[in-house]
N, CA, C and O atoms as a GROMACS GRO file, in nm:
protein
  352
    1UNK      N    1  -1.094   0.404   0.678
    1UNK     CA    2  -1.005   0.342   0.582
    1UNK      C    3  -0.896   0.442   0.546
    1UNK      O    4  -0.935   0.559   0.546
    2UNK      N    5  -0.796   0.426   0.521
    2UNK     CA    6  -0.646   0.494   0.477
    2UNK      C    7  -0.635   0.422   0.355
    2UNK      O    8  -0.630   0.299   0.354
    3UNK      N    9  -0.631   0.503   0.238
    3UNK     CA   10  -0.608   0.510   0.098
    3UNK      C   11  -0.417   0.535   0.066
    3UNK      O   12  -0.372   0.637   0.120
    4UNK      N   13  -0.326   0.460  -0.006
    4UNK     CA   14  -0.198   0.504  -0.017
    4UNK      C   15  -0.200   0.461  -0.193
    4UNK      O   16  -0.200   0.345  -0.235
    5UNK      N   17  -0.201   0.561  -0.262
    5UNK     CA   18  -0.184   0.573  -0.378
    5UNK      C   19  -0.050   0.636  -0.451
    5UNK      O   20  -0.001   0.742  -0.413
    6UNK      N   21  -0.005   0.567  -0.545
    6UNK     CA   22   0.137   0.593  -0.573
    6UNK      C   23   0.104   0.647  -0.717
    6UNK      O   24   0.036   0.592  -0.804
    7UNK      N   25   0.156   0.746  -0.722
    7UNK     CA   26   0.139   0.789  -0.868
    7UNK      C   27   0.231   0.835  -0.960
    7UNK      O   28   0.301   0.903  -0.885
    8UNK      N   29   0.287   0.847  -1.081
    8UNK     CA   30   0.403   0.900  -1.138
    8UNK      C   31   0.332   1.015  -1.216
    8UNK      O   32   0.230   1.014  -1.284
    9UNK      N   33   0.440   1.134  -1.176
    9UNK     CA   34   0.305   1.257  -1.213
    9UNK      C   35   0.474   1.316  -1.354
    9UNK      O   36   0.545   1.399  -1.297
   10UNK      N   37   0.522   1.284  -1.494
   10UNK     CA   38   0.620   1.297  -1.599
   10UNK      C   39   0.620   1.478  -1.556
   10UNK      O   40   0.519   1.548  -1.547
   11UNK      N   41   0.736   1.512  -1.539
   11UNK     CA   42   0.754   1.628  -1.527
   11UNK      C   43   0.672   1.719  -1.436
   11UNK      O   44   0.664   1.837  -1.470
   12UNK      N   45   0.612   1.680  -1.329
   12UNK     CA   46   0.514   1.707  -1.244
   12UNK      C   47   0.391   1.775  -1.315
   12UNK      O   48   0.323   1.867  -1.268
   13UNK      N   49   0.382   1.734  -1.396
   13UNK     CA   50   0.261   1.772  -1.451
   13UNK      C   51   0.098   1.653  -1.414
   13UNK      O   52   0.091   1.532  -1.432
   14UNK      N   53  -0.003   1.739  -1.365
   14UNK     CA   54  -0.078   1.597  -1.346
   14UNK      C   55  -0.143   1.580  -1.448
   14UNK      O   56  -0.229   1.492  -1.440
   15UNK      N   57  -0.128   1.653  -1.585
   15UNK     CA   58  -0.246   1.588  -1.683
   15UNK      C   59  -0.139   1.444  -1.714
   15UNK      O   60  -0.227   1.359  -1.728
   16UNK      N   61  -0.069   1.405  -1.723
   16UNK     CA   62   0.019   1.306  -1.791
   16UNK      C   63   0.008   1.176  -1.703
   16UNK      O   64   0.020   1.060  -1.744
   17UNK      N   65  -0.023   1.226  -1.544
   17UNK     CA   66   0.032   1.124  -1.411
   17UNK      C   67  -0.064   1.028  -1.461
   17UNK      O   68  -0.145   1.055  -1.550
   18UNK      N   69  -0.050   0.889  -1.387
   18UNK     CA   70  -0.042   0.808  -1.367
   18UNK      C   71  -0.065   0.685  -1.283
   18UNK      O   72   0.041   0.622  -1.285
   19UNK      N   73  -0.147   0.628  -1.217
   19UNK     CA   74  -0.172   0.557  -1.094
   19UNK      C   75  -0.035   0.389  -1.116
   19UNK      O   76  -0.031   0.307  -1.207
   20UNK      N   77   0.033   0.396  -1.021
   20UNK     CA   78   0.158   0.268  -1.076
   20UNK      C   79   0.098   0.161  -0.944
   20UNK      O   80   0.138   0.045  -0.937
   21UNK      N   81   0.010   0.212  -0.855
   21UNK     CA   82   0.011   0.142  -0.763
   21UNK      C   83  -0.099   0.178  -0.639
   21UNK      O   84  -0.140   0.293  -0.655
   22UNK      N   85  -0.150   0.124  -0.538
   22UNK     CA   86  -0.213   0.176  -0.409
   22UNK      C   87  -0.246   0.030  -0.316
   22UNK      O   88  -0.230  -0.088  -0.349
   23UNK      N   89  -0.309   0.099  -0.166
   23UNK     CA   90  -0.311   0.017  -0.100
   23UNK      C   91  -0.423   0.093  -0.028
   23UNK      O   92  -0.430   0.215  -0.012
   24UNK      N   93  -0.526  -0.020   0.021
   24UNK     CA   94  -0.601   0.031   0.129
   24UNK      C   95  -0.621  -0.049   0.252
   24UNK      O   96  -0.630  -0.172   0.256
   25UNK      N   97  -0.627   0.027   0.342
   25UNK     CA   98  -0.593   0.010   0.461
   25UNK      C   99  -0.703   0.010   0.572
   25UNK      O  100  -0.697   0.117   0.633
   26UNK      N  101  -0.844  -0.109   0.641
   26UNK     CA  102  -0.935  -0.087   0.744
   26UNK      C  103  -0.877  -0.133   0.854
   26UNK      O  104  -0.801  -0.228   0.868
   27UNK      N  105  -0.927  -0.046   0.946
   27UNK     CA  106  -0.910  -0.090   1.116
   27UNK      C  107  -1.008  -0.197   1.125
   27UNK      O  108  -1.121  -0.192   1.077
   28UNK      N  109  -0.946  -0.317   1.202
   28UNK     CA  110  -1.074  -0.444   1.204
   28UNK      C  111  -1.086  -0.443   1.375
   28UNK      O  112  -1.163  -0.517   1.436
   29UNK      N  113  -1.011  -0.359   1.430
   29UNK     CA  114  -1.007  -0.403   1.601
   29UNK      C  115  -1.092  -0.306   1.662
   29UNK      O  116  -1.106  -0.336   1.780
   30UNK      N  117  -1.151  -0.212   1.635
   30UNK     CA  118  -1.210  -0.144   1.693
   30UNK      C  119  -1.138  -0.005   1.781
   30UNK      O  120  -1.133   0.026   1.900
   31UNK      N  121  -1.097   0.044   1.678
   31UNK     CA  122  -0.958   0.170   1.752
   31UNK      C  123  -0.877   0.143   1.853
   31UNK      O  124  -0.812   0.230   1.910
   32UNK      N  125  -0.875   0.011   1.886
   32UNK     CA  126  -0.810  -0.011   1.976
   32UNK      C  127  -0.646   0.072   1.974
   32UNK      O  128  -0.593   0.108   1.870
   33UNK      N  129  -0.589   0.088   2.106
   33UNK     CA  130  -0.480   0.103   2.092
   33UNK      C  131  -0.387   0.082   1.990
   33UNK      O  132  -0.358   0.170   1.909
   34UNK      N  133  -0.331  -0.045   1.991
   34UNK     CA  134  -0.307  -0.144   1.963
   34UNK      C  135  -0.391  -0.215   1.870
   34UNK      O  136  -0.482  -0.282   1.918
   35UNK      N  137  -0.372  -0.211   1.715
   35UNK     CA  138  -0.529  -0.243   1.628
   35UNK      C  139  -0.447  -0.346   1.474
   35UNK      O  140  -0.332  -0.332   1.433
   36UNK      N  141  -0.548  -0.438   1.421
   36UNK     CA  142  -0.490  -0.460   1.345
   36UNK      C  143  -0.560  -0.439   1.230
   36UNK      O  144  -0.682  -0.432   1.228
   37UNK      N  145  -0.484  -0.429   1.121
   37UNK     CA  146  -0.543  -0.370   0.951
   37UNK      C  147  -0.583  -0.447   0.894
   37UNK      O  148  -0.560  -0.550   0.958
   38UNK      N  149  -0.639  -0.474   0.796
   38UNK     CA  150  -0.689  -0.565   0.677
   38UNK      C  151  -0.613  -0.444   0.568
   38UNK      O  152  -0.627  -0.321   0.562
   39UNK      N  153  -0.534  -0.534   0.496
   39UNK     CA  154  -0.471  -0.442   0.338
   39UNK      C  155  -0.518  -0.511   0.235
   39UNK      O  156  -0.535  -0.632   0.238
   40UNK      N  157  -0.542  -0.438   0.140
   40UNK     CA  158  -0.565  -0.499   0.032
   40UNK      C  159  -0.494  -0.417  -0.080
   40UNK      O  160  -0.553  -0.314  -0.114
   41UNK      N  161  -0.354  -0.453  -0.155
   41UNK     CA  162  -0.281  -0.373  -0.243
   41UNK      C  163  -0.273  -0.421  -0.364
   41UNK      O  164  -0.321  -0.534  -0.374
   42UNK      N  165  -0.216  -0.362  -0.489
   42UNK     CA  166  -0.216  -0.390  -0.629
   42UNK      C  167  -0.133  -0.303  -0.645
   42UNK      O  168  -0.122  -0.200  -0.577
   43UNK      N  169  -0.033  -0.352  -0.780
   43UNK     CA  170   0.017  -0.253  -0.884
   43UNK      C  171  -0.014  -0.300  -1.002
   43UNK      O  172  -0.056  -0.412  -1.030
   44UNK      N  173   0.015  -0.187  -1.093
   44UNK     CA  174  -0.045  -0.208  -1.221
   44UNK      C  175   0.118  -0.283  -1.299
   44UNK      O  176   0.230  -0.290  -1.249
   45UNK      N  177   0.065  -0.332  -1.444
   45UNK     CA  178   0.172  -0.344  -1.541
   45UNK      C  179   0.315  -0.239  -1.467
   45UNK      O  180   0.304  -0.126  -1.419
   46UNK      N  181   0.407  -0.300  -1.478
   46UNK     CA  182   0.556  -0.235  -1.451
   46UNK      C  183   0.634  -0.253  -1.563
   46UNK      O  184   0.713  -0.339  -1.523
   47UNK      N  185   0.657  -0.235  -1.649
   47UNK     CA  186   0.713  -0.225  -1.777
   47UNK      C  187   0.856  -0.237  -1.766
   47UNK      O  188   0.923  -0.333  -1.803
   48UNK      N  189   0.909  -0.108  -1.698
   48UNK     CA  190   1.010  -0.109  -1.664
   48UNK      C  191   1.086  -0.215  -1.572
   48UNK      O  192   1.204  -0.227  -1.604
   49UNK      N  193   1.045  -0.294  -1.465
   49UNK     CA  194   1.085  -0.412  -1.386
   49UNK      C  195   1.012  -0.508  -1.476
   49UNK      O  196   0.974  -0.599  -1.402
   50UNK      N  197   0.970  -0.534  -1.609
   50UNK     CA  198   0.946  -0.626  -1.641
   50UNK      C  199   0.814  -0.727  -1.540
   50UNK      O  200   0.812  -0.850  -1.541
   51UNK      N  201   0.730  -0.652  -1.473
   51UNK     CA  202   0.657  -0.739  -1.394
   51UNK      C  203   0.476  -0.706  -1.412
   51UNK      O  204   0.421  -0.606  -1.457
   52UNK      N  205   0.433  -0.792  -1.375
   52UNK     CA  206   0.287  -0.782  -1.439
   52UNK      C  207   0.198  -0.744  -1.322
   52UNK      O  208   0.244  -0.750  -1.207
   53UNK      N  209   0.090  -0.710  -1.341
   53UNK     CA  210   0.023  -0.642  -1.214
   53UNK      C  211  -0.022  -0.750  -1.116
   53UNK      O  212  -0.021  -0.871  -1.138
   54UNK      N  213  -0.051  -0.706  -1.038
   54UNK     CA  214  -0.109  -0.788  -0.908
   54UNK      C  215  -0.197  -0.739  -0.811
   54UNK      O  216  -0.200  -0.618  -0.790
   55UNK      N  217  -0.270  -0.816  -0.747
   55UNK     CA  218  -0.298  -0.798  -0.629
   55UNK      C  219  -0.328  -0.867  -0.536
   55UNK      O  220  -0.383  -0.975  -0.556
   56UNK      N  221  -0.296  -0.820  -0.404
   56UNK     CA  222  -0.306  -0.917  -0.251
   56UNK      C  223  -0.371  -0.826  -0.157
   56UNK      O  224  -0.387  -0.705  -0.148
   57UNK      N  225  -0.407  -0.951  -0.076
   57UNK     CA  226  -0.483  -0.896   0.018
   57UNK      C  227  -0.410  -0.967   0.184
   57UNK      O  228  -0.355  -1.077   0.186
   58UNK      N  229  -0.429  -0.856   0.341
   58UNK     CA  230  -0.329  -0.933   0.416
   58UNK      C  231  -0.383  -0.904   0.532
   58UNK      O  232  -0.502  -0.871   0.537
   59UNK      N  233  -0.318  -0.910   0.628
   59UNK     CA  234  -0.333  -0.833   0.728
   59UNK      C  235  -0.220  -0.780   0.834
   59UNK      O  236  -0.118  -0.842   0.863
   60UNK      N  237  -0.256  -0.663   0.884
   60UNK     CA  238  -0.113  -0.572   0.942
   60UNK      C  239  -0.109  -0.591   1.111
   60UNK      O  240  -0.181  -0.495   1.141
   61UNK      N  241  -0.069  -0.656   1.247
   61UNK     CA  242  -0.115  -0.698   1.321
   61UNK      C  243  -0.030  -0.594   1.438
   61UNK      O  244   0.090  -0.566   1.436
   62UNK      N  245  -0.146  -0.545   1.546
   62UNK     CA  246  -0.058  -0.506   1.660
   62UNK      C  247   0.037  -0.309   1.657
   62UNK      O  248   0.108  -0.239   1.728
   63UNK      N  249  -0.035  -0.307   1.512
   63UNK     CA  250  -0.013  -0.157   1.528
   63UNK      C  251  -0.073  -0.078   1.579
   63UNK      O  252  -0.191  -0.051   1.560
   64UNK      N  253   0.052   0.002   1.702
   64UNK     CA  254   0.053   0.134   1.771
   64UNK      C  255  -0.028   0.194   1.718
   64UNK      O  256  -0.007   0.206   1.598
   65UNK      N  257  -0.147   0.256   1.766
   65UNK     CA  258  -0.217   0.407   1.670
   65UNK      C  259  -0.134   0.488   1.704
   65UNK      O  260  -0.048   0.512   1.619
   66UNK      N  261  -0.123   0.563   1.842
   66UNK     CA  262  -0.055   0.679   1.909
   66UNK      C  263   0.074   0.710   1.857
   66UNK      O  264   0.160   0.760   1.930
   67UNK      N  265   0.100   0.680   1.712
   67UNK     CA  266   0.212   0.730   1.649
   67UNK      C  267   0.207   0.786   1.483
   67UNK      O  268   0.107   0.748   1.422
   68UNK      N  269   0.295   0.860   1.414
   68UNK     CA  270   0.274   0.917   1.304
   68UNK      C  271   0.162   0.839   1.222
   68UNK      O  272   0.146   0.722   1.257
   69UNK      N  273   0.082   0.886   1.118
   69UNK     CA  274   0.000   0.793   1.013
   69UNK      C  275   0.179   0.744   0.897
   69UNK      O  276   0.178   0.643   0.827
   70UNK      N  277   0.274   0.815   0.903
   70UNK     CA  278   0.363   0.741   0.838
   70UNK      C  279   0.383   0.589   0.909
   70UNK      O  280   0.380   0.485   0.842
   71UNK      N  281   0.406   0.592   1.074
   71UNK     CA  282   0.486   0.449   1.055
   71UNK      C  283   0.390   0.325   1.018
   71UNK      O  284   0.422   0.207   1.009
   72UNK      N  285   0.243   0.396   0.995
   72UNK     CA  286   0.154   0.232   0.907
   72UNK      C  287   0.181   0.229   0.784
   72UNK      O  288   0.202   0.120   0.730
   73UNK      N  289   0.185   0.350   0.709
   73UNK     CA  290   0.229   0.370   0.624
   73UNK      C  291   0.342   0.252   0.546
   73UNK      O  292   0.331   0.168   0.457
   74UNK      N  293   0.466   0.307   0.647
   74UNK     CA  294   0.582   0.199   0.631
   74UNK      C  295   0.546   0.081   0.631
   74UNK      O  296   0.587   0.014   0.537
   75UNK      N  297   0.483   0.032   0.708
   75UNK     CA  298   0.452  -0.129   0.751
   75UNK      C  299   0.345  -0.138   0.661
   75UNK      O  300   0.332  -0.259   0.648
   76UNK      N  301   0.244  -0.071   0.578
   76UNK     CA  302   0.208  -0.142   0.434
   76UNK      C  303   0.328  -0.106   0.334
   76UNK      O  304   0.356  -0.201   0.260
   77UNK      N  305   0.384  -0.025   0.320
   77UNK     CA  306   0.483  -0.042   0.182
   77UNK      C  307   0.609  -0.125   0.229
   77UNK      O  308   0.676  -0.147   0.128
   78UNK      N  309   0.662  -0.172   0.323
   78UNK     CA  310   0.700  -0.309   0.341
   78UNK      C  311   0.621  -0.465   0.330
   78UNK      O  312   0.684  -0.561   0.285
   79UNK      N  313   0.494  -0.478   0.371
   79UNK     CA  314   0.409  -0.569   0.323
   79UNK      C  315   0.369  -0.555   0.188
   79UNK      O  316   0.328  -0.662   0.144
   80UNK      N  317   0.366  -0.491   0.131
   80UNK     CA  318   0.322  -0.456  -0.059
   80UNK      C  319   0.452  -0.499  -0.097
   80UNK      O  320   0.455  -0.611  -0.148
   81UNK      N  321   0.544  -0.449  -0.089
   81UNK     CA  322   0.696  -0.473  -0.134
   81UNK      C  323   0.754  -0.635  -0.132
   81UNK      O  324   0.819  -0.688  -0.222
   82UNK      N  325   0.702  -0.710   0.018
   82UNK     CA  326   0.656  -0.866   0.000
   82UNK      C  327   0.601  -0.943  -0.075
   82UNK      O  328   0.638  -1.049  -0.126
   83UNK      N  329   0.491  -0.875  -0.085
   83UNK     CA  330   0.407  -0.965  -0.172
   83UNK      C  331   0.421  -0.908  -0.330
   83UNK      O  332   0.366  -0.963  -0.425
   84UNK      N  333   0.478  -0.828  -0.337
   84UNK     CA  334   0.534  -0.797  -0.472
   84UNK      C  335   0.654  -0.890  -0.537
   84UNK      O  336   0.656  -0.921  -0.656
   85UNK      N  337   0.748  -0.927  -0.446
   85UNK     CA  338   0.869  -0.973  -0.494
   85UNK      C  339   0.773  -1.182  -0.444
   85UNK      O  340   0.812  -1.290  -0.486
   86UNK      N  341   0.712  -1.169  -0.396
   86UNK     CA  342   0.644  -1.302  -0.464
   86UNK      C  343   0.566  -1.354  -0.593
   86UNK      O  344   0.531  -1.464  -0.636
   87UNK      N  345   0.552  -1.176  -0.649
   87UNK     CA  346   0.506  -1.245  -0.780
   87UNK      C  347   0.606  -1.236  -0.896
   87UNK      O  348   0.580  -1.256  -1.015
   88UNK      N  349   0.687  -1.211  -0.860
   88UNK     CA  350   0.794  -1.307  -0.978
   88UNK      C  351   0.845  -1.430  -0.971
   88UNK      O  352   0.915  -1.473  -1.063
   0.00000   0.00000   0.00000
């Protein structure tokens, strides 16, 4: 599983930080090459965007392993970012 946790750490301090958000991420294909994810993401209260917390659950299809752990990365905080702007 790949854990992506977003945190706001006020003046980089971590006694103050914050969890605003995360996503987790299982391989369901069997390491395949070529594998697809099960996500399951949430954010908390957003105060500032005026938006209330959520969470979804999805799936990520046909991702490359043999490349950075960023570009899944990307392709859940583009799928979170989706299903975020559906809950308004």
């Amino acid at each position: 599983m790949l854990r992506i946790t977003i945190e706001l750490v006020p003046s980089g301090h971590d006694r103050g930080k914050r969890e605003l958000a995360r996503a987790e991420l299982s391989n369901v294909s069997n390491l395949d090459a070529k594998s697809d994810y099960e996500i399951v993401a949430c954010e908390h209260d957003n105060a500032p965007a005026a938006a209330s917390a959520w969470t979804a659950s999805g799936l990520i299809r046909n991702h490359y392993r043999l490349q950075t752990v960023w570009a899944l990365v990307a392709k859940a905080a583009s799928w979170a970012a989706n299903e975020a702007e559906k809950q308004s």
